[in-house]
C-alpha positions as CSV (number, residue, x, y, z in Angstrom):
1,X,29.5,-69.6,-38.0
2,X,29.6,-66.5,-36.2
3,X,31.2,-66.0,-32.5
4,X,29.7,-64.3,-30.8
5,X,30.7,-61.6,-28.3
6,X,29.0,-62.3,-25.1
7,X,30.7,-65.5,-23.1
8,X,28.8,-68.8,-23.0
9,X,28.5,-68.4,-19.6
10,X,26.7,-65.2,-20.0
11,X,24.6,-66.6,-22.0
12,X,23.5,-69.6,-20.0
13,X,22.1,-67.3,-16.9
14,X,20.1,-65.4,-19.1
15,X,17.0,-67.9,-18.6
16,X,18.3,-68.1,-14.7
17,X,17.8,-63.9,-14.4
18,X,14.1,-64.2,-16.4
19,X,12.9,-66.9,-13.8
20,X,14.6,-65.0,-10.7
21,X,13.2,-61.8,-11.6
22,X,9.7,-63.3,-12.7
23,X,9.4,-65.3,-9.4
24,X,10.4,-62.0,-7.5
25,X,7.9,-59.5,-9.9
26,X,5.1,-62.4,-8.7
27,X,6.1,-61.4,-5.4
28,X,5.4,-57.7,-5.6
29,X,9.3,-57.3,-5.6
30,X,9.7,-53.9,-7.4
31,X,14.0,-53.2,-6.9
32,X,16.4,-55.9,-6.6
33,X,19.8,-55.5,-5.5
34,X,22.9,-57.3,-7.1
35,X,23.9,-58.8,-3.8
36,X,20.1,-60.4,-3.7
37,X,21.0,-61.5,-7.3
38,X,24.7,-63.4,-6.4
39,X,22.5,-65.1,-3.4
40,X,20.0,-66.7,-5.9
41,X,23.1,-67.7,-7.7
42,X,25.0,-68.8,-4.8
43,X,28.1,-66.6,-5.6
């Protein structure tokens, strides 16, 4: 098997940041800021 390169972790918010950013493009949300981001994530 073949490791990969990105982290797990990285990995497992890629399906989080599609439904964020889909739920925000419904909204007529054209920018989004990486502090917006970390609040949707609670970071």
């Amino acid at each position: 098997m073949i490791k990969s390169l990105i982290p797990e972790q990285t990995l497992r918010r890629i399906p989080l940041y599609h439904q964020i950013l889909s739920d925000l493009e419904q909204r007529g949300e054209e920018f989004v800021s990486s502090a917006q981001l970390a609040y949707f994530f609670r970071y």
